[in-house]
N, C-alpha and C positions, 0 to 999 in steps of 0.2 A: 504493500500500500504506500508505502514512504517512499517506494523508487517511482511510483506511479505519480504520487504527489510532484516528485522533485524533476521528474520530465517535463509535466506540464510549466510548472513555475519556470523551469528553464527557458522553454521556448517566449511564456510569457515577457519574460522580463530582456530577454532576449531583442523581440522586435518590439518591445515598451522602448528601449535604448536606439535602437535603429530608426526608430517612426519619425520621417521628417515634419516635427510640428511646425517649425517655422513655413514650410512650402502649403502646409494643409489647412494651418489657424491663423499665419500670416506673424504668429508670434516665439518668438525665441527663448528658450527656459532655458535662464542660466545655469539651473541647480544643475540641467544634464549636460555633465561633462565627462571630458578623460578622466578626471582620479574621482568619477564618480562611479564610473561605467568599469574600472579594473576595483576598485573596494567591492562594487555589489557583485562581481564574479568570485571576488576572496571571501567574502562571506559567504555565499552559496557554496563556495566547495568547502569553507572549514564546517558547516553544517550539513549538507545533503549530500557532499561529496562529488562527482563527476558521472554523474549517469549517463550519460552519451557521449563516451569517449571519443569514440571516430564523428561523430559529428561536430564533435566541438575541436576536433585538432582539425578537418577540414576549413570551417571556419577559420578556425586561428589565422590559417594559409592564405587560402583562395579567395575570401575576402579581406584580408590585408591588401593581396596584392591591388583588388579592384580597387578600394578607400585610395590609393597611393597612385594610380594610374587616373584616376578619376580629379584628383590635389591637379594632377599637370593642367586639366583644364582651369583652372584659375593663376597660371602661371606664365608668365612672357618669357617666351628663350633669352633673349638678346638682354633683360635686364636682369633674370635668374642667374645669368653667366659671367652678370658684371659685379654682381652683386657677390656670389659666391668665391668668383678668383681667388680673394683675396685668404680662403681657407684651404685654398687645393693644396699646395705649398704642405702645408702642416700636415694633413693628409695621409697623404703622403711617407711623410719621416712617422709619423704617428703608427701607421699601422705596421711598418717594417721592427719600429721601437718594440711597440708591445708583445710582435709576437716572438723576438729573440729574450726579451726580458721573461715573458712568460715560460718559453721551454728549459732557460735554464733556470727558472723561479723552480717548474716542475722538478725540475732533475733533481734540484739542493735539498728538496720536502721531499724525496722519495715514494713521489708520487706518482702512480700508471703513467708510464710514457702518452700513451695515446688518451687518455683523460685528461693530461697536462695541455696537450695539444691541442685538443676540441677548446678548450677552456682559455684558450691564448687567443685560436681562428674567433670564437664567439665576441671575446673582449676587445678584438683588432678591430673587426668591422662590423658584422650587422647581425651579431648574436643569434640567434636559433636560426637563421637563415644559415650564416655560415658553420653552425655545426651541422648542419642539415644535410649541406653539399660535402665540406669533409668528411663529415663523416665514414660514406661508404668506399670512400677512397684510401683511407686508411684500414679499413675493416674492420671498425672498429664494433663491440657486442653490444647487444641491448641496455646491459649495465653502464658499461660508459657514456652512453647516448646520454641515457636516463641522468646519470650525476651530471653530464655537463651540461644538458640543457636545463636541468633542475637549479644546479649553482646560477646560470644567467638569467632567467625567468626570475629568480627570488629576487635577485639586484637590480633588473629591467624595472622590477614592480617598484619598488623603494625608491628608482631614481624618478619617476613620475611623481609621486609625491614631493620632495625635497628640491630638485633642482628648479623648478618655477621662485618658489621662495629665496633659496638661492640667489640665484639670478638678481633679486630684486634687494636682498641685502646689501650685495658689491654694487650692484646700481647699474649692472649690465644694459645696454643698448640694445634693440632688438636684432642689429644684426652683431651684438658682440652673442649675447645667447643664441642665438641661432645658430652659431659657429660652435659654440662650445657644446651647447646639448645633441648636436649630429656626431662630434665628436667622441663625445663622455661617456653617450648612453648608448647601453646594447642593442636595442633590438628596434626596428624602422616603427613600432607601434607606438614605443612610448618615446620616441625622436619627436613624432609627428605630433603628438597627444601633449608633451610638455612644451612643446615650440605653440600651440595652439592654445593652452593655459597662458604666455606671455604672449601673446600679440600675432597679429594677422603675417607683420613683415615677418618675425623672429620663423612663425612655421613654414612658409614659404620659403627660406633660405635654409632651415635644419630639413627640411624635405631632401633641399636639391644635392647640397651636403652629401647626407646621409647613402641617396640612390648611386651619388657620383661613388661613396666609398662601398658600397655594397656590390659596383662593377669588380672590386678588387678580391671577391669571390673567383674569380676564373683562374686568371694570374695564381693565386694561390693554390688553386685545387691541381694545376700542374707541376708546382711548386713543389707538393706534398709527394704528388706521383714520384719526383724525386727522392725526395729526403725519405722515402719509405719504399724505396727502391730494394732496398736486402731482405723484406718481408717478403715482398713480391716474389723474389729472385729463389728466394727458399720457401716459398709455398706456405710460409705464415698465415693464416686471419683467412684461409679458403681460396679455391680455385677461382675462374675467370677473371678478368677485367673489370678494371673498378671505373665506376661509372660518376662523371663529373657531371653535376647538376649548374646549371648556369643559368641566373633569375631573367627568365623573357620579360617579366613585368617591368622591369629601368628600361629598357625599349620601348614598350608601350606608356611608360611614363615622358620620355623624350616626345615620342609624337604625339601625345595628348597636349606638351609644351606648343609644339610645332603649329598645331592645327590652332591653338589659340593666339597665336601669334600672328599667322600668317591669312587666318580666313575675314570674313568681313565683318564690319561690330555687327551686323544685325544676327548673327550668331549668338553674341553674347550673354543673349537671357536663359538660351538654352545650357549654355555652359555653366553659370551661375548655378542653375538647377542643381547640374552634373555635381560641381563643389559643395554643397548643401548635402547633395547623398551620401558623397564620399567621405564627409566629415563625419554625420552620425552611422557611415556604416563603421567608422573608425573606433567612433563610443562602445559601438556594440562586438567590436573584435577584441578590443580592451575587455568585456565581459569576459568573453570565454576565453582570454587568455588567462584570468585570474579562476577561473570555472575552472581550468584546466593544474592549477596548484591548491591541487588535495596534500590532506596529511602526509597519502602513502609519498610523494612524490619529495615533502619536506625529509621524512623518512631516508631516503636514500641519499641524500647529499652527506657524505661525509666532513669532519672538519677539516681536515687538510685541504681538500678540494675548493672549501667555501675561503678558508686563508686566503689561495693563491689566486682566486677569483677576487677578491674583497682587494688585497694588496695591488692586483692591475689594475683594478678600478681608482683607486686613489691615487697611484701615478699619474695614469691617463687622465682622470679628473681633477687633479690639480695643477700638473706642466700645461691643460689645453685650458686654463681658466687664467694663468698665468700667461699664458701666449696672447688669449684672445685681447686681453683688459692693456694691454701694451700695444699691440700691432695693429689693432681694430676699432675705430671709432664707433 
């Protein structure tokens, strides 16, 4: 009866968070937001737990990518790109930093080589996306999946809360936060969700950010293929070809830029629309990504793992807040 309960309530509250009220009532409710829309999926799973697993890691996914490809339609190429320049640079050294700090942070803590490494790729760039792709390129098992997507999710969630505040402590500019939150935080959900807690500019530039650092998934997935070259070679982690996962959605986020850029304003209202959906289908991904962090899943992070996740987090989170409040007006 309680599993029955807690499917309904799910979907309930599900597209309660999704439902464009602004488009249907004309009015906009502040209360529904990002750290409202990942709290009420933390609650629901410390209480009901995760009733529709595969439904809600679907989600998690495939509606991210649309919220994210959907953001491009309220975005100008030519001013996203001038706008952003100025974080590419950092980028860049950022994510080569983190993930050599990270594997030999891993090695020093005697921790799974290949958990070390999901937990560096997750911290480098676009969090549960890039363990996602790593992942099977490594070959890596279900357990390590599980702890290193479990350590980034717990930190993803926490840095949606904090960094907006943040932000507004040091006195950050909307495009010095937006530079730092595409930076700092893991995973494109809660990039977008706390760029959109600060201000219209700050998410439009942690967007573009974030999509331009989430290209750096490929580069790395052949990267890996290397450096895990003598698994391969000895028949480690199972037979066939490892297969590189590479996010089509940052393409269709470019030409969702493209098309709004280059088509005629009388387009525009329909796009507006387009941003309006992809905003709250955003709230409502944020749901069941916190839907998706049950007990069982707090359970499985060990502490070492959580250290060396928590430790790159604060690097990363403090040299890109230090960069930005210097280099970035």
């Amino acid at each position: 009866m309680k599993t029955t309960i807690a499917k309904y309530l799910y979907w309930v509250l599900l597209i309660g968070l999704f439902f464009p009220y602004e488009l249907v009532f004309g009015v906009k409710f502040a209360f529904i937001s990002a750290p409202i829309g990942l709290a009420s999926g933390l609650i629901f799973a410390f209480v009901f737990g995760t009733p529709l697993p595969k439904t809600n890691k679907f989600i998690s996914k495939y509606l991210l990518q649309a919220s994210v490809v959907g953001l491009g339609f309220g975005m100008n190429l030519i001013e996203s790109l001038q706008s952003g320049s100025e974080g590419m640079i950092f980028t860049i050294v950022s994510v080569i930093g983190v993930m050599v700090i990270g594997v030999l942070l891993a090695r020093y803590m005697g921790i799974d080589r290949k958990t070390g490494y999901l937990i560096s790729s997750g911290t480098a760039i676009c969090g549960g996306s890039a363990i996602a792709a790593v992942g099977p390129v490594i070959k890596a098992d279900s357990n390590q999946m599980a702890v290193s997507l479990g350590v980034i999710f717990i930190l993803n969630a926490i840095a949606l809360f904090i960094f907006p505040p943040l932000g507004r402590l040091f006195g950050l500019s909307q495009a010095q936060f937006g530079t730092w939150a595409a930076i700092a935080i893991h995973d494109t959900s809660s990039v977008v969700g706390a760029g959109a807690a600060y201000g219209a500019e700050a998410c439009d530039l942690a967007t573009l950010i974030k999509c331009t650092r989430a290209l750096w998934i490929i580069p790395l997935a052949f990267f890996t293929l290397w450096f895990y070259r003598d698994n391969k070679r000895s028949g480690a982690g199972g037979e066939g070809k490892a297969k590189v996962n590479i996010p089509w959605f940052i393409l269709l986020f470019v030409v969702a830029m493209v098309i709004n850029t280059y088509t005629p304003a009388s387009f525009k209202p329909v796009y507006e629309v387009i941003v309006v959906l992809a905003k709250q289908a955003l709230i409502a991904v944020l749901f069941a990504i916190g839907a998706g962090l049950s007990v069982n899943v707090l359970k499985s992070v060990g502490v070492k793992p959580l250290i060396q996740a928590l430790t790159l987090w604060m690097v990363i989170g403090a040299t890109s807040l230090f960069v930005v409040m210097y280099t970035i007006e």
